[in-house]
C-alpha positions in Angstrom: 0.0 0.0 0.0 1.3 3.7 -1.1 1.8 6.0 2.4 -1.3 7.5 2.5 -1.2 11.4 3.5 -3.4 11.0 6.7 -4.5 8.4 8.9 -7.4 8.2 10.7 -7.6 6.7 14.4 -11.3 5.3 15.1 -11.3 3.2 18.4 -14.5 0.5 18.6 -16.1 -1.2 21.4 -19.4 -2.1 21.2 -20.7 0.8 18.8 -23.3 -1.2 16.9 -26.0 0.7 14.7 -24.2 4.2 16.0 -21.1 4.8 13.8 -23.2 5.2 10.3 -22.4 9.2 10.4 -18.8 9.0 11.1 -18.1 6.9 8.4 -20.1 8.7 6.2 -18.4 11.7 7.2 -15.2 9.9 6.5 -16.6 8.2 3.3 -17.5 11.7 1.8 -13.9 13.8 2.5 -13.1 15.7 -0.3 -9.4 14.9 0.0 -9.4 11.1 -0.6 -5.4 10.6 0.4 -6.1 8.8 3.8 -6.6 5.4 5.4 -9.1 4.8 8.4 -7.6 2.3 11.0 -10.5 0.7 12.8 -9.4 -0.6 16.2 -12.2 -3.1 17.0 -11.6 -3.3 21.2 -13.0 -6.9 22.0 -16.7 -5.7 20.8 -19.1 -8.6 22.1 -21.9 -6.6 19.9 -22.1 -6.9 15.8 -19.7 -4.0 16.0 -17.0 -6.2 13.8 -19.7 -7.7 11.3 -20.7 -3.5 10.9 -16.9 -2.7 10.3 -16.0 -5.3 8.2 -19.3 -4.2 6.3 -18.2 -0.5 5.9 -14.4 -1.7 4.4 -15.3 -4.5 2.1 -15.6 -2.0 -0.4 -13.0 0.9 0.3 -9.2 -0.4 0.6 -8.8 2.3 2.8 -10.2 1.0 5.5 -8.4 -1.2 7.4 -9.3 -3.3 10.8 -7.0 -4.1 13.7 -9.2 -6.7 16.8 -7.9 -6.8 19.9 -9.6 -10.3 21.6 -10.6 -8.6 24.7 -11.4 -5.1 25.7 -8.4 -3.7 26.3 -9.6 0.6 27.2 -9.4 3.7 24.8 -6.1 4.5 26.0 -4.6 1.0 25.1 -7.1 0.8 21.1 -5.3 4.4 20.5 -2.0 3.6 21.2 -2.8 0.2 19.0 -4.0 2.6 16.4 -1.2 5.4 16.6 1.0 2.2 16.3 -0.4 0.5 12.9 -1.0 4.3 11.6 1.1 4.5 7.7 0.0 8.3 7.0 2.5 10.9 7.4 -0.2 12.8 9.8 -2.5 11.1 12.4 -5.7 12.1 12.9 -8.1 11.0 15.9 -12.2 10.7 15.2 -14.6 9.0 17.7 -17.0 6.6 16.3 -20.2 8.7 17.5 -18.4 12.4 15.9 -18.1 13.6 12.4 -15.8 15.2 10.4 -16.9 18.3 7.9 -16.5 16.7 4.4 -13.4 19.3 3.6 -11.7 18.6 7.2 -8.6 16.6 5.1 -8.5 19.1 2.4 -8.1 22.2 4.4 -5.3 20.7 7.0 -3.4 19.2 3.9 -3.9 23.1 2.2 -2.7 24.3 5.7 0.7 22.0 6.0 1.6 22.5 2.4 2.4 26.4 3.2 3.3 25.8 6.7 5.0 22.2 7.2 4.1 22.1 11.5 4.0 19.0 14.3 0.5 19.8 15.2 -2.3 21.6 13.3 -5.7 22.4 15.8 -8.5 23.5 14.5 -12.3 24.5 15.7 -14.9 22.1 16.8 -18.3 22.3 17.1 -20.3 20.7 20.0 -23.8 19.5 19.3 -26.4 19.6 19.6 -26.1 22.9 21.4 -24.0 24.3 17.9 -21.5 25.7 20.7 -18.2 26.5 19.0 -14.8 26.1 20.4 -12.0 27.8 19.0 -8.3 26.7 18.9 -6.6 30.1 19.6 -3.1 30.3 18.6 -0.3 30.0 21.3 2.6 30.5 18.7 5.8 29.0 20.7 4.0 28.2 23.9 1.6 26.1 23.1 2.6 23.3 25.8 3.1 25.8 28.3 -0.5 27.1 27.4 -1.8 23.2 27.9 0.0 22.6 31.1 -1.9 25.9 32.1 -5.2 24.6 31.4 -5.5 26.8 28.7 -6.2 24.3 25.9 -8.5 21.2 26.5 -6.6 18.1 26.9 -8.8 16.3 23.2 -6.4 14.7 20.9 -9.0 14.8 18.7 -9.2 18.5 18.1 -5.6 18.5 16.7 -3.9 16.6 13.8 -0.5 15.1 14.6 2.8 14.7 12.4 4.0 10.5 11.9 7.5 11.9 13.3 5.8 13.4 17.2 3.4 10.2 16.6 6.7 7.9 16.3 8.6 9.9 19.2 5.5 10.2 21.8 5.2 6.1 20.9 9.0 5.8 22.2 7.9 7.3 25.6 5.1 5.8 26.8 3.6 2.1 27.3 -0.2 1.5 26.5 -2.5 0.8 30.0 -6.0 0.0 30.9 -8.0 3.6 31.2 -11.3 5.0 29.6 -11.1 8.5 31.9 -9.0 11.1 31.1 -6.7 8.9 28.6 -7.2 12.1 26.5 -5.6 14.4 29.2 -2.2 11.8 29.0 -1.7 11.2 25.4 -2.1 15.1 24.8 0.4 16.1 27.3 2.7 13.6 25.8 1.9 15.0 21.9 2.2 18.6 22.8 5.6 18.0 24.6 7.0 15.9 21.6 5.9 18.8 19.1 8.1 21.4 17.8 5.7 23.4 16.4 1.8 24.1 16.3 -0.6 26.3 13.5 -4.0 26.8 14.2 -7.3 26.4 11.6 -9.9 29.1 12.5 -12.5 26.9 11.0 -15.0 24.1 12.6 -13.4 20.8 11.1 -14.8 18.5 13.9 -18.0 18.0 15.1 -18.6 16.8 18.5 -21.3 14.9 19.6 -22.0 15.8 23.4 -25.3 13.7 23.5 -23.7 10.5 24.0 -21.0 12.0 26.4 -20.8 12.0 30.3 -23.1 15.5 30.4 -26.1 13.0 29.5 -25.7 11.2 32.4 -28.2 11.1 35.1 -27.1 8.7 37.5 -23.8 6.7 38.0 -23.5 3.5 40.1 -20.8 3.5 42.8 -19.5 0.6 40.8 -18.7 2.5 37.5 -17.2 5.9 39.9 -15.1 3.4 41.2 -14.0 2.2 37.4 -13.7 5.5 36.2 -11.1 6.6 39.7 -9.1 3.2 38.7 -8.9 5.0 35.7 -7.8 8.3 36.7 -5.5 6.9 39.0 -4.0 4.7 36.1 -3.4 7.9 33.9 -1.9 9.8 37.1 0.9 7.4 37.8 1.9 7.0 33.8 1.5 11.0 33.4 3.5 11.9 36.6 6.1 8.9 35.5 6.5 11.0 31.9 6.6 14.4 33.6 9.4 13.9 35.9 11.3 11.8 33.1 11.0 14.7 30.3 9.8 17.9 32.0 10.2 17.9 35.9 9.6 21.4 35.7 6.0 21.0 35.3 5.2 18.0 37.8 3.1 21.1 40.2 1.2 21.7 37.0 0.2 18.0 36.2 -0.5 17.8 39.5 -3.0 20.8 39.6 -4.7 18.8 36.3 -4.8 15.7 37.6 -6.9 17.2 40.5 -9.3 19.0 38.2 -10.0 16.2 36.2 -10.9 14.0 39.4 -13.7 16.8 40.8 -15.0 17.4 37.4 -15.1 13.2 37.2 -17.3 13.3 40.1 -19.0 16.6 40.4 -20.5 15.3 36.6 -21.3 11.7 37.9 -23.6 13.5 40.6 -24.6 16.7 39.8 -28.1 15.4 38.4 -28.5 12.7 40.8 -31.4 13.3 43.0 -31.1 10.0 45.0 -28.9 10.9 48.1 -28.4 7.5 48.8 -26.8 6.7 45.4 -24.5 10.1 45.7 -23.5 8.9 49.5 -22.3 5.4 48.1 -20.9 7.1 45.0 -18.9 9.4 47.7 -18.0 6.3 49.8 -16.0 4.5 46.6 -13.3 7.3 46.9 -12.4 6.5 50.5 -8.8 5.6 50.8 -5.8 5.2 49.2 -4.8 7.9 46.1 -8.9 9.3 45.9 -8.7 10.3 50.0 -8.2 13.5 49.4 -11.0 13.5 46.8 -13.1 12.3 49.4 -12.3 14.6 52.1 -12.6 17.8 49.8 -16.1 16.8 48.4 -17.5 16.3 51.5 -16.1 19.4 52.7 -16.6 21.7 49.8 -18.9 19.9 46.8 -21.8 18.5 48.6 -22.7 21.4 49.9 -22.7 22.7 46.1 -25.4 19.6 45.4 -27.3 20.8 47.9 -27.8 24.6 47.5 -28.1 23.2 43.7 -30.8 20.5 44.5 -33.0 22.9 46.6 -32.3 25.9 44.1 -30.6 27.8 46.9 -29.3 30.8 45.0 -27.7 33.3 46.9 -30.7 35.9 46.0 -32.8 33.4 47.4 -31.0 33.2 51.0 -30.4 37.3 50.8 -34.2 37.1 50.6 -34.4 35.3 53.7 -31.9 37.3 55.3 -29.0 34.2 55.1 -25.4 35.8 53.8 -22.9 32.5 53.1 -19.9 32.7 51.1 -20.0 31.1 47.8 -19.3 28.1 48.2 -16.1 27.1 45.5 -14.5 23.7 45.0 -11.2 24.9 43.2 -11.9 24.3 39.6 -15.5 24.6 40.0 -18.5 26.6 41.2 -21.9 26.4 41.1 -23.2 29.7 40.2 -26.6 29.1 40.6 -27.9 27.6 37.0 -24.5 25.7 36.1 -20.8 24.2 36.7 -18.0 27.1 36.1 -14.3 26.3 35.5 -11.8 28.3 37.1 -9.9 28.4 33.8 -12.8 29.3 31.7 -13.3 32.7 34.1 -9.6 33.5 33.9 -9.5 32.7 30.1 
């Protein structure tokens, strides 16, 4: 098979009947140069017979099974691994691409030859737009700040920082915040970053954790095994290749945790469920986590569940400090991020 130009990473586990739209996005690119590598993660659904289905007839398409579920982190790596292109692109099997998202990054690296091109996405179904702002020379620096969202799909990757982040790191078992490690890792290996001011991904945020209603203590438990998981591989990395920012991926790690949990509860009604949920982070590396949300974010659920704004307690003659869990707030209606006041 000729290199292709691009290669597109599309990580499978039990997707059947919901991936027709991404690959007719990817079916209908105007700029044809590409592979797709499935990476079919132990599906026990008809996922398989549906991708073998969508690349009998398009050579492009190419499938890579692992026996048994193996995580997102581990069926990206797997991908990033069997990728020929000379860029990497990521796609999720429930998102989309714009039909001319290949032809305007290939336009964009043929007059400037970069490590990483970003570009805007476009959430739906809200049609909220979020732009990749241009950091020039300190783009990691801008990451490690919080200032870019940690989504390797929202960039496009050279083969060389693919090759080089591939030297550095091992693949593990984690479907939380595996995003958050593999883009530190890319961002550090690139040299050098342009920016697309146009919406080339579309994000579905229907089938993401904002539609949840109610977790089990079972699956918080899976998704801190998770975090914890990322947390030891993205420490190891950061004291290995950049020491200097170990405070900094320490501050994320800690964001990502409350906004884990403060999104597994903040529409759960059932106080019984959110106590048992609470009691899975006892001990161990999610103590702290524990300690702080009792302190700090349950009150949040409950001036939240009993639509305690502080108009309503002035009203009442009640003054309380807002109360803040760092990295979030409840301001009465919804969550607010820290970062997105100072940004």
């Amino acid at each position: 098979m000729i290199k292709p130009f691009f290669s597109v990473i599309m990580p499978v586990f039990n997707k059947a009947g919901q991936m027709n739209d991404s690959i007719r996005s990817l079916k209908e690119q105007t700029f044809k140069d590409f592979e797709v590598v499935f990476v079919n993660d132990g599906s026990t659904d008809t996922s398989a017979d549906e991708l073998a289905q969508f690349s009998k007839d398009d050579e492009r398409f190419r499938i890579v099974t692992h026996e048994k579920n193996s995580s997102v982190m581990t069926a990206r790596y797997t991908g990033m691994k069997e990728a020929k292109g000379s860029y990497i692109l990521f796609l999720d099997s429930d998102d989309t691409y714009a039909p001319y998202t290949c032809e305007k990054i290939c336009a964009s690296l043929q007059n400037n030859l970069v490590d990483i091109v970003r570009f805007d996405i476009i959430e739906e179904p809200e049609m909220y737009i979020r732009h990749a702002e241009d950091f020039a020379e300190g783009t990691f620096d801008a990451y490690m700040k919080g200032k870019i969202e940690p989504t390797v799909w929202k960039n496009c990757y050279s083969q060389a920082v693919v090759k080089k982040a591939l030297e550095r790191i091992e693949p593990f078992y984690s479907n939380m915040a595996e995003d958050l490690f593999l883009s530190t890792v890319l961002y550090h290996c690139a040299e050098s970053v342009s920016v697309i001011n146009e919406v080339l991904y579309h994000y579905n945020k229907g089938t993401g954790m904002s539609t949840r209603r109610k977790v089990s203590p079972e699956k918080m438990c899976r998704d801190m095994n998770s975090m914890v998981a990322v947390e030891e591989h993205l420490f190891s990395y950061v004291d290995r290749y950049c020491p200097e920012y170990h405070s900094l991926a320490e501050r994320k790690m800690k964001q990502n945790m409350r906004y884990i949990f403060i999104n597994s509860v903040l529409n759960d009604d059932d106080c019984v469920n959110v106590m048992e949920v609470l009691y899975t982070l006892r001990g161990g590396k999610t103590q702290w986590l524990y300690e702080e949300a009792c302190r700090e974010a349950i009150p949040i659920l409950v001036r939240k569940k009993y639509d305690l704004t502080d108009r309503k307690l002035e009203l009442i003659g009640v003054k309380i400090e807002p109360f803040k869990w760092l990295g979030y707030w409840w301001d009465g209606e919804k969550m607010i991020s820290f970062d997105e006041e100072e940004l």
